[in-house]
DRENPAVEX-115970 format. One line per 3 residues: their letters; for each residue x, y, z of N, C-alpha, C. Coordinates in nm, 2 decimals. Layout:
REM DRENPAVEX-115970
a	X Y Z X Y Z X Y Z ~ ...
END
This chain:
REM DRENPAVEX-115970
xxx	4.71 -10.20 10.94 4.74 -10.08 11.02 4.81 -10.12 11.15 ~ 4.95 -10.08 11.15 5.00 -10.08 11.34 4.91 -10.05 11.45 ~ 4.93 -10.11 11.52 4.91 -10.09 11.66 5.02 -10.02 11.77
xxx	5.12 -9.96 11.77 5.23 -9.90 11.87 5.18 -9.80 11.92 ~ 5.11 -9.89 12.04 5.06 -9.79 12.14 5.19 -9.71 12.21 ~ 5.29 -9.74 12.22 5.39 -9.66 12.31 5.43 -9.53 12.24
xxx	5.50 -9.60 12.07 5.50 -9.46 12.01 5.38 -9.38 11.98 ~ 5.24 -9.42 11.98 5.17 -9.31 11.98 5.13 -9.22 12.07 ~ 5.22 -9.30 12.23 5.18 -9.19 12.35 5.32 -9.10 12.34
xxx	5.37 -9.11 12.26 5.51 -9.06 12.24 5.47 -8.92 12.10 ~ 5.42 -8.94 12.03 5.36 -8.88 11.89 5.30 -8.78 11.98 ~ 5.21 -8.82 12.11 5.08 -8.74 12.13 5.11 -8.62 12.21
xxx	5.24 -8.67 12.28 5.28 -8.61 12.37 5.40 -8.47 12.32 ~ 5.39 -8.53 12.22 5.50 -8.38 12.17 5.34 -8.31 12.08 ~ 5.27 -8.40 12.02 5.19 -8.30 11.95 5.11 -8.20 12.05
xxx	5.10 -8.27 12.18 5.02 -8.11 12.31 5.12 -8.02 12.34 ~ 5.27 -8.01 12.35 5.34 -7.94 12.33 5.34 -7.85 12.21 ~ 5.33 -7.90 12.17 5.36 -7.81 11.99 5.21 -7.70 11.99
xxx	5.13 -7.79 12.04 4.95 -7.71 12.03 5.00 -7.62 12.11 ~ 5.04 -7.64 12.24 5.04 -7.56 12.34 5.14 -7.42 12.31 ~ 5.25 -7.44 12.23 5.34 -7.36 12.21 5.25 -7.26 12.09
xxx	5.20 -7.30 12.02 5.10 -7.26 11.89 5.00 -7.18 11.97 ~ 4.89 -7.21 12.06 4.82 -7.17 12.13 4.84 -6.99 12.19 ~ 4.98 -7.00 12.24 5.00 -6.90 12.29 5.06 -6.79 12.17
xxx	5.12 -6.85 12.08 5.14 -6.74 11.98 5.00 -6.72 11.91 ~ 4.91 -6.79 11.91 4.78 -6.73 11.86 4.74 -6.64 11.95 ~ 4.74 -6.65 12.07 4.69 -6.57 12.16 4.70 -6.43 12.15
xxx	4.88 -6.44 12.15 4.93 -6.29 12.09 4.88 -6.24 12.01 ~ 4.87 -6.32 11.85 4.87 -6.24 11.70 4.70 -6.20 11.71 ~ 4.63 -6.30 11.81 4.48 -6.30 11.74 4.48 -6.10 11.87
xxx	4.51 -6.08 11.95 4.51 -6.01 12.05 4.56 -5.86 11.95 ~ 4.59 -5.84 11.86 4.62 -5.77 11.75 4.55 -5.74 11.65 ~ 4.52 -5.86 11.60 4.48 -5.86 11.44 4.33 -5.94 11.40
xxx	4.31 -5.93 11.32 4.16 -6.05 11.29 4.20 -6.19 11.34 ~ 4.09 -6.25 11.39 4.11 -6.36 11.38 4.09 -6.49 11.24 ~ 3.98 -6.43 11.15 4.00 -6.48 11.01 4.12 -6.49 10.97
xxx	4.21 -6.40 10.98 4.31 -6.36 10.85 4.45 -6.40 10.93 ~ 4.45 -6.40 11.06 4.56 -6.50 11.16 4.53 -6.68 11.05 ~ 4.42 -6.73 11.11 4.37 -6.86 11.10 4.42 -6.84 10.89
xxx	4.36 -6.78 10.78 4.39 -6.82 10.65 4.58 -6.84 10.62 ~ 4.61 -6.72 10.69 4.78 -6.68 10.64 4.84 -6.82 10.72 ~ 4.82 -6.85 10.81 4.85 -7.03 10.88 4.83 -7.09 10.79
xxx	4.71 -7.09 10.72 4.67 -7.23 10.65 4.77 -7.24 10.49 ~ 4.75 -7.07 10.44 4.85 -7.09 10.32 4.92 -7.16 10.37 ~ 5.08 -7.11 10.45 5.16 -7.18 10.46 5.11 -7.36 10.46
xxx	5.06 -7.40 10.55 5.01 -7.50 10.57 4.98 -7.57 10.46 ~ 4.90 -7.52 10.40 4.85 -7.58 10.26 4.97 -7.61 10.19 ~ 5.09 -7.49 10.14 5.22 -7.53 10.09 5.31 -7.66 10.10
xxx	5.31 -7.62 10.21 5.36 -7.75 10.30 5.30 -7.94 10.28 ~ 5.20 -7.93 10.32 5.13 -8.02 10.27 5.15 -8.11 10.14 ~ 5.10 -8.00 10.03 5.16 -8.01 9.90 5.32 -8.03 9.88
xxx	5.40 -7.99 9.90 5.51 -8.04 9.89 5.55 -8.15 9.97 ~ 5.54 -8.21 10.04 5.52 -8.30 10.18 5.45 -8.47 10.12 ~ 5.35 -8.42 10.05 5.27 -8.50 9.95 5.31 -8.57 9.83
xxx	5.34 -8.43 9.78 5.34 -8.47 9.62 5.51 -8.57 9.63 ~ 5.62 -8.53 9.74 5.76 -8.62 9.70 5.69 -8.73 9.77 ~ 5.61 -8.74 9.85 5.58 -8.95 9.86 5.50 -8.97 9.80
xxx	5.46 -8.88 9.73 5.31 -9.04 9.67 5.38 -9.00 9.48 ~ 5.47 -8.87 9.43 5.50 -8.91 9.36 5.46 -8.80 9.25 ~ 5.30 -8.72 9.28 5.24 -8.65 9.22 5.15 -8.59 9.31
xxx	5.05 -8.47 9.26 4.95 -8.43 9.30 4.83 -8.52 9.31 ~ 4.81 -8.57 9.19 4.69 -8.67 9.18 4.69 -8.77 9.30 ~ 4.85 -8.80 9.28 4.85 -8.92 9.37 4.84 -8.95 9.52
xxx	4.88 -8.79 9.60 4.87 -8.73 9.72 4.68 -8.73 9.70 ~ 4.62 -8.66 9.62 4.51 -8.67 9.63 4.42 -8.79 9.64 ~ 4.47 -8.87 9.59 4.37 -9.00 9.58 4.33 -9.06 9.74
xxx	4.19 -9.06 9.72 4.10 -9.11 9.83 3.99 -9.17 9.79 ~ 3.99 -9.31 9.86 3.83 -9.37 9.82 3.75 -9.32 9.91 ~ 3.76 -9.23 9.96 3.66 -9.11 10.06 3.67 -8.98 10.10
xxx	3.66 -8.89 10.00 3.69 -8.74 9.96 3.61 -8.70 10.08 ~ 3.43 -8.75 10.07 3.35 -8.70 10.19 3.44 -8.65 10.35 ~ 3.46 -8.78 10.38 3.52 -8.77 10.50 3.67 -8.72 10.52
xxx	3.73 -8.69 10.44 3.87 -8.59 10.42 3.82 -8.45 10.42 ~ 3.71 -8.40 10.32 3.69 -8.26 10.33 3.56 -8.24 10.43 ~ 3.51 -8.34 10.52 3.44 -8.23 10.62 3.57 -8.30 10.76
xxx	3.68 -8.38 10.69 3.77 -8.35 10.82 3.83 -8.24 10.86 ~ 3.88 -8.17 10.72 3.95 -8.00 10.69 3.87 -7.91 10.73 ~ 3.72 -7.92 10.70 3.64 -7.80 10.72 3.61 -7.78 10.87
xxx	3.59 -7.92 10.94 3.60 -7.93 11.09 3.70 -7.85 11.12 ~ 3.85 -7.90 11.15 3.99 -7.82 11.19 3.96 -7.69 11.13 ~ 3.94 -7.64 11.04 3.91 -7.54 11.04 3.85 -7.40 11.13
xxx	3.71 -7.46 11.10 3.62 -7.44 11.22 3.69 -7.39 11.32 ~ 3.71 -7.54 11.39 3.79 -7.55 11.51 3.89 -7.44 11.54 ~ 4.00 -7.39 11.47 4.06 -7.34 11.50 4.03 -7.19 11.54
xxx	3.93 -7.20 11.46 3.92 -7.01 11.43 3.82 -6.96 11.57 ~ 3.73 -7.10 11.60 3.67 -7.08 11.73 3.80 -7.07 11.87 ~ 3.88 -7.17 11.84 3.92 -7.13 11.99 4.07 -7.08 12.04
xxx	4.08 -7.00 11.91 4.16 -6.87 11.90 4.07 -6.73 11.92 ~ 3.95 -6.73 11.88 3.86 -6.64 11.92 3.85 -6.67 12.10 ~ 3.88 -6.75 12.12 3.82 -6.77 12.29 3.91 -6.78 12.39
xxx	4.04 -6.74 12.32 4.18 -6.70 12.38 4.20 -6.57 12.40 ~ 4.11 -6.50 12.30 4.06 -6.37 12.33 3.93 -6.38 12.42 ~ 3.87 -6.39 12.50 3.79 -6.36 12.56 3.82 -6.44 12.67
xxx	3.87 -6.54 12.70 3.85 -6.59 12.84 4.03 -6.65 12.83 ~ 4.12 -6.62 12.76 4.29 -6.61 12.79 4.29 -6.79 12.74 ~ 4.43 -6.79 12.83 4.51 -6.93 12.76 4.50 -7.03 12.89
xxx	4.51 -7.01 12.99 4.49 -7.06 13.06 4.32 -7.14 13.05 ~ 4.23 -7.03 13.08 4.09 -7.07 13.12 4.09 -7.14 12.99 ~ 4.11 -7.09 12.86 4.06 -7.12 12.74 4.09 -7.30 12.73
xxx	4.19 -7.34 12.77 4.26 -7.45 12.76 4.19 -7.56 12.91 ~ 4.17 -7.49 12.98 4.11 -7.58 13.08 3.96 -7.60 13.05 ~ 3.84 -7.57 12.96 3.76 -7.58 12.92 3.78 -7.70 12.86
xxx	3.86 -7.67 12.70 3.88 -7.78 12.61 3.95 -7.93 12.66 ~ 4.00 -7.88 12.73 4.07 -7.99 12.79 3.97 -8.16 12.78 ~ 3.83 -8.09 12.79 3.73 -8.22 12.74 3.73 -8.28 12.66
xxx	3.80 -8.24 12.54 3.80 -8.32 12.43 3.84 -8.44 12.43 ~ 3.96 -8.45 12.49 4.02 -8.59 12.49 3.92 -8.70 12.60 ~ 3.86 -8.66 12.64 3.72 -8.75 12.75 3.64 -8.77 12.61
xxx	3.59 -8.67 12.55 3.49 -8.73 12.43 3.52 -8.82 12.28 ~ 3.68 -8.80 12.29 3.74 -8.87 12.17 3.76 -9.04 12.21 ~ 3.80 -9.00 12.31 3.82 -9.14 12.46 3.69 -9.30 12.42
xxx	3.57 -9.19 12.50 3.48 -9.24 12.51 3.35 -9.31 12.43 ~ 3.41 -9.21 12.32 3.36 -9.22 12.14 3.42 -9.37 12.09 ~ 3.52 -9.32 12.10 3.62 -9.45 12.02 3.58 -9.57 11.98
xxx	3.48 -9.62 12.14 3.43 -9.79 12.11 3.31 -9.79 12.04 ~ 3.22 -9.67 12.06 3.12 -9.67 12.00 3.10 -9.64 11.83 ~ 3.18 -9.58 11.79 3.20 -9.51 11.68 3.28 -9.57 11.59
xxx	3.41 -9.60 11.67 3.51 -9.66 11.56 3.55 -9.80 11.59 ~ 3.48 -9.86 11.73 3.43 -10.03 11.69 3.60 -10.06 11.81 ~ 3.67 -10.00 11.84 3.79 -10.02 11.90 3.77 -10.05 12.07
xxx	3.82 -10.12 12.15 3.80 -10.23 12.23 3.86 -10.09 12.38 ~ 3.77 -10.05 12.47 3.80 -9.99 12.57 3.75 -10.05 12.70 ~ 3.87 -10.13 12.79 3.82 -10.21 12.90 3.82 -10.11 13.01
xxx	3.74 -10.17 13.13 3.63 -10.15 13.20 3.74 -10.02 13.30 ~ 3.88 -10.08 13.28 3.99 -9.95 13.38 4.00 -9.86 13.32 ~ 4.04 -9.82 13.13 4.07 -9.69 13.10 3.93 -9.64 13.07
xxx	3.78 -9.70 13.13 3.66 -9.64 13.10 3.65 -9.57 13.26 ~ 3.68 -9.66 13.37 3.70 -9.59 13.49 3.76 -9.45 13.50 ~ 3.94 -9.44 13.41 4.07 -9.37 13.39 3.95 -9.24 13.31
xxx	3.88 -9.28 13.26 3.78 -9.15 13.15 3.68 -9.08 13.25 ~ 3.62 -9.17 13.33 3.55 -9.13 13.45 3.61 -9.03 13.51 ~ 3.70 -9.06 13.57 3.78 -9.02 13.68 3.84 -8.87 13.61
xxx	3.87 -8.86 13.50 3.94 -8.75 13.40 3.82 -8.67 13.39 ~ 3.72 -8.73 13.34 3.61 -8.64 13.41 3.56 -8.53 13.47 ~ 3.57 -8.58 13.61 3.53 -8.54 13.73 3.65 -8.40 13.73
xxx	3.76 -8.43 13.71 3.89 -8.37 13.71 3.85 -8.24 13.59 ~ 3.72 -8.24 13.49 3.74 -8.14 13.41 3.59 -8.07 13.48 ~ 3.52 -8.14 13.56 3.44 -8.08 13.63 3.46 -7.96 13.74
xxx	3.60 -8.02 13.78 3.70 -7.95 13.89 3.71 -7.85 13.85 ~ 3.77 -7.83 13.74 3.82 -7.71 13.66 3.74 -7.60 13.58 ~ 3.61 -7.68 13.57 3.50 -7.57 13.51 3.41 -7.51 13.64
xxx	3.38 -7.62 13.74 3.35 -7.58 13.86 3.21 -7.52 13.87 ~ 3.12 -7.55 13.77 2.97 -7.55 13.78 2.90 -7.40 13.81 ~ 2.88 -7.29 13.78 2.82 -7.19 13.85 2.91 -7.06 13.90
xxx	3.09 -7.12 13.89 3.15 -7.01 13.91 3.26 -7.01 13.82 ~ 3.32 -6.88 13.83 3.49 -6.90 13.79 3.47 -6.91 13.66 ~ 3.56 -6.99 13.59 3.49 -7.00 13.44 3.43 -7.04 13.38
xxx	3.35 -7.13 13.47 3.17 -7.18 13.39 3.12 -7.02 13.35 ~ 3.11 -6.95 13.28 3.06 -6.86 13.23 3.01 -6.86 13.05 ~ 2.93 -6.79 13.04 2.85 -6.82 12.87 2.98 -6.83 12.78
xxx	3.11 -6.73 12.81 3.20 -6.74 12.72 3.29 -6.86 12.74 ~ 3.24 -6.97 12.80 3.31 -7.05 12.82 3.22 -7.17 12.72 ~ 3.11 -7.16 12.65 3.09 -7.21 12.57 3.15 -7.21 12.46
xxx	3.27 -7.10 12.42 3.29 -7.05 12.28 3.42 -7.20 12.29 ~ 3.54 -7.23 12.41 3.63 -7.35 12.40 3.57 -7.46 12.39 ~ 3.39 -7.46 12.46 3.33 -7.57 12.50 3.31 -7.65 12.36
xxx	3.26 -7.54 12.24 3.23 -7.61 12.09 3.36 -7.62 12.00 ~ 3.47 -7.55 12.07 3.60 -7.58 11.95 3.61 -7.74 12.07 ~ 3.59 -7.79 12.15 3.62 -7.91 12.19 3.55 -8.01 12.08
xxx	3.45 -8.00 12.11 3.32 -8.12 12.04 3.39 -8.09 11.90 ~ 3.39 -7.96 11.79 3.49 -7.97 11.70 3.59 -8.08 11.67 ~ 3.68 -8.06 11.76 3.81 -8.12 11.72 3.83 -8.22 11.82
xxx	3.71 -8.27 11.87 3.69 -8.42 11.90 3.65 -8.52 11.78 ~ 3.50 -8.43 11.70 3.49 -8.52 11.58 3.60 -8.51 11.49 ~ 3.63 -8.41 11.48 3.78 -8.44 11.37 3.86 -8.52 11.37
xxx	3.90 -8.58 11.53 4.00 -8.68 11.59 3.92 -8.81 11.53 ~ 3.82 -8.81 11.60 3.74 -8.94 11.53 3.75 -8.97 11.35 ~ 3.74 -8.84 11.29 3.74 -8.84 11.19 3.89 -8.90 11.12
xxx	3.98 -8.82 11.16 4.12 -8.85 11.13 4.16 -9.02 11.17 ~ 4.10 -9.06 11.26 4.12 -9.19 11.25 4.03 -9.33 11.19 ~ 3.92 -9.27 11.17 3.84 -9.32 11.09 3.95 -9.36 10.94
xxx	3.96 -9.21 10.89 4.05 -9.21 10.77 4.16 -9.29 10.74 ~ 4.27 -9.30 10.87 4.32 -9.37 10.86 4.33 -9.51 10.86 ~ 4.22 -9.58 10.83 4.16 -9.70 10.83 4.20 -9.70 10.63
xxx	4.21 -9.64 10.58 4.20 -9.68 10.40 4.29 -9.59 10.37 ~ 4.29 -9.44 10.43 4.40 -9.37 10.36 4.59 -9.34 10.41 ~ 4.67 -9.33 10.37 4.79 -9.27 10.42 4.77 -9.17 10.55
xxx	4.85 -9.10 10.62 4.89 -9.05 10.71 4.90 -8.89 10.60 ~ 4.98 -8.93 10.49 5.07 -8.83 10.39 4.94 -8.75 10.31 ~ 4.81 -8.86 10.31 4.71 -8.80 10.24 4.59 -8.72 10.32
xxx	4.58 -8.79 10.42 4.51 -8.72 10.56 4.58 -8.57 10.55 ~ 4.70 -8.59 10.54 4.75 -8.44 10.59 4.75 -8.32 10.43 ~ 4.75 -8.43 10.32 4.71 -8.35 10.24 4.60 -8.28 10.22
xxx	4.50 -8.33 10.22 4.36 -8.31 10.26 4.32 -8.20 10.39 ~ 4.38 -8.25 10.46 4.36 -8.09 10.58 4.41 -8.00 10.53 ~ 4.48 -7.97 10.48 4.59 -7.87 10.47 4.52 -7.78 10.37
xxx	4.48 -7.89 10.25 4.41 -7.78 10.12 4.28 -7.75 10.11 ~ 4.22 -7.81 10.21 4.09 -7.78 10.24 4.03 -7.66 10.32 ~ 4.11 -7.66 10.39 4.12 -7.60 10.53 4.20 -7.41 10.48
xxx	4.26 -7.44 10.38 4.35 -7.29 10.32 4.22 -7.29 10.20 ~ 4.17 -7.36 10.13 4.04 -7.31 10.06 3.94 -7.23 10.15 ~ 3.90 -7.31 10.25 3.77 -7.25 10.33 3.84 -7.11 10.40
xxx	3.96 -7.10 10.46 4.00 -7.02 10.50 4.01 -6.91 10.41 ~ 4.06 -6.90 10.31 4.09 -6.82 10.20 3.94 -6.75 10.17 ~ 3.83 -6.82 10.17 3.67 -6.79 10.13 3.66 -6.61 10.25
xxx	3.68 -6.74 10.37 3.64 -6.66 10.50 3.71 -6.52 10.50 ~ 3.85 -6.55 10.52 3.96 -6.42 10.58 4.00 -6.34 10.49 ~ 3.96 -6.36 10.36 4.06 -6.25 10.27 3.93 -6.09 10.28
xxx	3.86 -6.15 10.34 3.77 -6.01 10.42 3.76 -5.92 10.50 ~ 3.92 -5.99 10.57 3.94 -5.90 10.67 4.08 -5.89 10.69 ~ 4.15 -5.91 10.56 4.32 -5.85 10.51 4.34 -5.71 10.58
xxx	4.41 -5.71 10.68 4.50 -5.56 10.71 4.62 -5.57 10.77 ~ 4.72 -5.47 10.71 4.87 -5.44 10.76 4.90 -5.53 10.91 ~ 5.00 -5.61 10.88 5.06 -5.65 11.00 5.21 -5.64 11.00
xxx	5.21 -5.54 11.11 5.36 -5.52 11.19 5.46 -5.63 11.14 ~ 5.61 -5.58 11.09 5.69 -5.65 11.09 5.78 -5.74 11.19 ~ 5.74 -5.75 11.31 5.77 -5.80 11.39 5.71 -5.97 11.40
xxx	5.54 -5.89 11.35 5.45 -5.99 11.39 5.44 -6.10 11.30 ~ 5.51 -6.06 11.16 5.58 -6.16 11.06 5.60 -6.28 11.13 ~ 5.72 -6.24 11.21 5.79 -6.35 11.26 5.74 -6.44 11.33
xxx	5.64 -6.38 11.40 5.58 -6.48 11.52 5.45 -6.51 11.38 ~ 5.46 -6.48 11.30 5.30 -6.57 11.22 5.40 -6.67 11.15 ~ 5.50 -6.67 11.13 5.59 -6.75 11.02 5.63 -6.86 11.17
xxx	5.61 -6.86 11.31 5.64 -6.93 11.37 5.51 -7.04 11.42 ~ 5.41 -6.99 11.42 5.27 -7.03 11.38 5.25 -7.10 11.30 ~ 5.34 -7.09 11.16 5.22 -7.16 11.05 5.35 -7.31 11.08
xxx	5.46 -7.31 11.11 5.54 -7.36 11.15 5.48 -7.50 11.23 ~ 5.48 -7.41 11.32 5.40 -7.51 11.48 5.26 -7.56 11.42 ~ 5.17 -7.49 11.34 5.05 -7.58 11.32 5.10 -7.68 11.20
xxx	5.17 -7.66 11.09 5.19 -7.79 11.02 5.25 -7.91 11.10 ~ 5.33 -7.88 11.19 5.41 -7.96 11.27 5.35 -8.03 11.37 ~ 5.26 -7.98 11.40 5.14 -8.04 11.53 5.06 -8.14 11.48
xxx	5.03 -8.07 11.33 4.85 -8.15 11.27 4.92 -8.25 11.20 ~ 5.07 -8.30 11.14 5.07 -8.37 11.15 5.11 -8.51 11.22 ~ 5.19 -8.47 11.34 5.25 -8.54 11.43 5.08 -8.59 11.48
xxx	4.97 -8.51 11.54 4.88 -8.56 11.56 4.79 -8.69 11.44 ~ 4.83 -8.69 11.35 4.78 -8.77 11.26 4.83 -8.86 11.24 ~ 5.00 -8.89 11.25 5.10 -9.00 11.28 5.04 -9.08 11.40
xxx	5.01 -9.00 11.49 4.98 -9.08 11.64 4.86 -9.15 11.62 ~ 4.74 -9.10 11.54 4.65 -9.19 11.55 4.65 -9.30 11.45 ~ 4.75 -9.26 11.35 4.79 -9.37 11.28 4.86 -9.49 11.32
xxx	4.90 -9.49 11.43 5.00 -9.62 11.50 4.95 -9.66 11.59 ~ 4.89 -9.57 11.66 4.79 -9.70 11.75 4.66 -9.63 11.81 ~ 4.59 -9.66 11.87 4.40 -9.69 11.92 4.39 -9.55 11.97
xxx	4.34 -9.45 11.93 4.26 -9.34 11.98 4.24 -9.35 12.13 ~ 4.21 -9.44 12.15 4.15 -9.40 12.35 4.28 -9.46 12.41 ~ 4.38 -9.48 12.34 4.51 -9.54 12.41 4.63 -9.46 12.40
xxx	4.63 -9.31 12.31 4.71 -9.20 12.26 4.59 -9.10 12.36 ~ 4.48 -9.10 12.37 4.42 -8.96 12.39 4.39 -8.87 12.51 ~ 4.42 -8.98 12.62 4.47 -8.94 12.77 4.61 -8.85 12.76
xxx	4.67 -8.85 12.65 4.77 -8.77 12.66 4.80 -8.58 12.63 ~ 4.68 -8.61 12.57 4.67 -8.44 12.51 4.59 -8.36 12.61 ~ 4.59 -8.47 12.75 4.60 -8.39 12.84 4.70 -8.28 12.85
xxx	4.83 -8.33 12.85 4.97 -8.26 12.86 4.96 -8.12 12.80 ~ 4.82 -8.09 12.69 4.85 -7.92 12.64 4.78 -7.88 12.73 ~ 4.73 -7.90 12.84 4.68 -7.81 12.98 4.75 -7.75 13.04
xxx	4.86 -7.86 13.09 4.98 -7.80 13.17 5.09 -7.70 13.09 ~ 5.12 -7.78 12.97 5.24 -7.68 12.89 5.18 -7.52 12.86 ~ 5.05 -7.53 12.84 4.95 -7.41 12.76 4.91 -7.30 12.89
xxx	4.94 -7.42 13.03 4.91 -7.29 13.11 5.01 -7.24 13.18 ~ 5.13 -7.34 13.20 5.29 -7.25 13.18 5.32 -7.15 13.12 ~ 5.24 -7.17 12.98 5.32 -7.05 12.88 5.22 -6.91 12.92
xxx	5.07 -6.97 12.95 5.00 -6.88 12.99 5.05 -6.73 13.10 ~ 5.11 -6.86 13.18 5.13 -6.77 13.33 5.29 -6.70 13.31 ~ 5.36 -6.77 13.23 5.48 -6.73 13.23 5.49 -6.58 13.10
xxx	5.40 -6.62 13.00 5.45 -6.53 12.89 5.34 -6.38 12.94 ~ 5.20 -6.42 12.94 5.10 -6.35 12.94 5.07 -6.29 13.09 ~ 5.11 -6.37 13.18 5.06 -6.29 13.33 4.97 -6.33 13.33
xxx	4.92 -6.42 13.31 4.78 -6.51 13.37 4.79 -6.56 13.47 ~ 4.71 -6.62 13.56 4.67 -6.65 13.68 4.61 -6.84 13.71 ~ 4.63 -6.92 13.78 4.58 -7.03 13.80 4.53 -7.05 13.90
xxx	4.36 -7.06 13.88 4.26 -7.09 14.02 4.32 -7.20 14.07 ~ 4.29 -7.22 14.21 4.33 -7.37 14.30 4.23 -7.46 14.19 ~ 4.11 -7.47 14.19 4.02 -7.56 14.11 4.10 -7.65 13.99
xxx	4.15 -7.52 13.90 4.21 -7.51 13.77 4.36 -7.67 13.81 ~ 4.44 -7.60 13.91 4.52 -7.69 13.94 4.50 -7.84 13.97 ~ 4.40 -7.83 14.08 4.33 -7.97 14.14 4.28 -8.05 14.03
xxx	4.21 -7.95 13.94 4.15 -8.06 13.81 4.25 -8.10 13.74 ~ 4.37 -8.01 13.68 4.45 -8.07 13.61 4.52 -8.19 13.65 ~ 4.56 -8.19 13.78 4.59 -8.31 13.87 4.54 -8.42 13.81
xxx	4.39 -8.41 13.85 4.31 -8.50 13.81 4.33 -8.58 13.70 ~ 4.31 -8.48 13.56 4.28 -8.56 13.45 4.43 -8.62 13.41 ~ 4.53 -8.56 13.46 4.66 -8.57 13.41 4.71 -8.74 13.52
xxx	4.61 -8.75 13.62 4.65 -8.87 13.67 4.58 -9.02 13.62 ~ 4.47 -8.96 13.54 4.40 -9.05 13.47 4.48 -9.12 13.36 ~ 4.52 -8.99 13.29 4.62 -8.99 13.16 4.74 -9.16 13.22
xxx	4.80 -9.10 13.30 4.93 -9.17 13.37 4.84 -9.34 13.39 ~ 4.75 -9.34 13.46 4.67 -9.44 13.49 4.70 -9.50 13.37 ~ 4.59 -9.51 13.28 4.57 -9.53 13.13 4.72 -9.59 13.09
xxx	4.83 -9.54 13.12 4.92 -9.53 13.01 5.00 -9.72 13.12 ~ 4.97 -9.68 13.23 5.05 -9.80 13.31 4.91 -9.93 13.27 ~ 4.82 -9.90 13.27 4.70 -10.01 13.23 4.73 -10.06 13.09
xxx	4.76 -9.95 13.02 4.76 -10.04 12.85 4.90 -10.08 12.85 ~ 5.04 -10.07 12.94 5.16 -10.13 12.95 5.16 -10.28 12.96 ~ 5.05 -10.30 13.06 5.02 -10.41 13.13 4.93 -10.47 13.05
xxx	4.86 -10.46 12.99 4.76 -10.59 12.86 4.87 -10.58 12.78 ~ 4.95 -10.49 12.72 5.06 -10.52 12.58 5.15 -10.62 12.66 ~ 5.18 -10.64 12.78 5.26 -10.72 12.82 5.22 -10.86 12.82
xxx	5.10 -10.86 12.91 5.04 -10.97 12.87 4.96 -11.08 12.78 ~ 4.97 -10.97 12.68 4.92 -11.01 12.55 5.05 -11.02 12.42 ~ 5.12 -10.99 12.49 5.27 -10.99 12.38 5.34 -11.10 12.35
END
């Protein structure tokens, strides 16, 4: 397995873009319609995709399928799943902004996990750089006001979500393809989905076509770019970066939707986004010296 820590902060950094671009059209469609049946009609597509994506490199269906660990492929899908449907639901209740400055924790717990979990080497600066990113999401939740609120637990668990899933996804990529990871999400995740949302199928606006056909677009395009990145290099050396869907997610917030940014909100972003930069000038400097 590579190690290109540069191109994975390169991978990571378009994939919080892409989230962040996806985020807000969920914000819209879910502000309309079910949230089950937003999250399944994504995953068809998705699932499509996948499968065709699959089956021309490995050759076949079987072959895209093959895994010496089904376990850990299908409760990676069933996780993303989850995930999604929770914090699209909490875009409706606490917007894109707040929604996004809650989760923003993930990449601290995918970080921090890394050494313990997947055995990968995090020195004593980007454990500082995790500290410090921290304190920066404490900024931003701000203990007792603002959006520390009960509905701020609903981003708090699509975090822990799609932190273990990141763990997961790189775990996987230790034995499997990038091509089969993504197959595996895809058809897993349009199975479970399919169970859940065809319960709550109703008429959507032809307008709103468009922006769901731009959706399932942006989530294939994200979940796998995210899966490339942890394929090429170290989890806690790519994951300071997905900081970046705070800032893009609360641009689009403020610019599309008329949302608002507390001072707190700002100062913590600061924060964790300087941690990110930290991180990224620290692991320049061992690849150099170790090169």
């Amino acid at each position: 397995m590579q190690n290109n820590i540069r191109l994975g902060i390169w991978l990571m950094c378009a994939t919080s873009f892409i989230f962040a671009v996806q985020d807000g059209i969920s914000q819209h469609l879910a502000s309309e319609y079910n949230v089950l049946m937003i999250v399944m009609i994504r995953y068809w597509f998705f699932a499509a995709f996948v499968i065709t994506v699959a089956t021309r490199k490995n050759g076949s269906l079987r072959a895209a399928a093959a895994t010496p660990q089904p376990g850990v492929q299908i409760l990676r899908g069933l996780l993303l799943a989850a995930e999604i449907c929770v914090m699209v639901f909490a875009f409706t209740k606490l917007g894109l902004v707040e929604s996004l400055a809650v989760f923003a924790c993930y990449p601290l717990l995918v970080a921090a996990l890394s050494g313990p979990i997947l055995g990968e080497i995090v020195g004593w600066r980007r454990w500082t750089a995790i500290g410090i990113g921290f304190v920066g999401i404490m900024v931003i939740l701000e203990p007792g006001f603002g959006v520390f609120s009960p509905y701020a637990v609903i981003p708090l668990t699509s975090a822990v979500l799609f932190a273990v899933y990141a763990l997961l996804t790189r775990y996987a990529a230790r034995r499997d393809t990038a091509a089969t990871s993504f197959f595996w999400t895809g058809v897993v995740g349009a199975v479970a989905m399919t169970a859940a949302g065809i319960w709550f199928w109703e008429p959507m606006a032809a307008d709103d076509w468009w922006w769901m056909g731009a959706l399932c677009i942006s989530g294939a395009t994200g979940h796998f770019l995210l899966i490339k990145a942890y394929d090429v290099a170290e989890a806690s050396a790519v994951q300071p970066f997905a900081y970046l869907q705070l800032l893009f997610g609360t641009t689009i917030g403020i610019a599309v939707f008329g949302e608002t940014i507390a001072t707190n909100v700002a100062v913590g972003a600061g924060i964790v986004v300087g941690a990110g930069l930290f991180t990224l000038l620290r692991t320049r400097a061992v690849t150099h010296q170790t090169g």
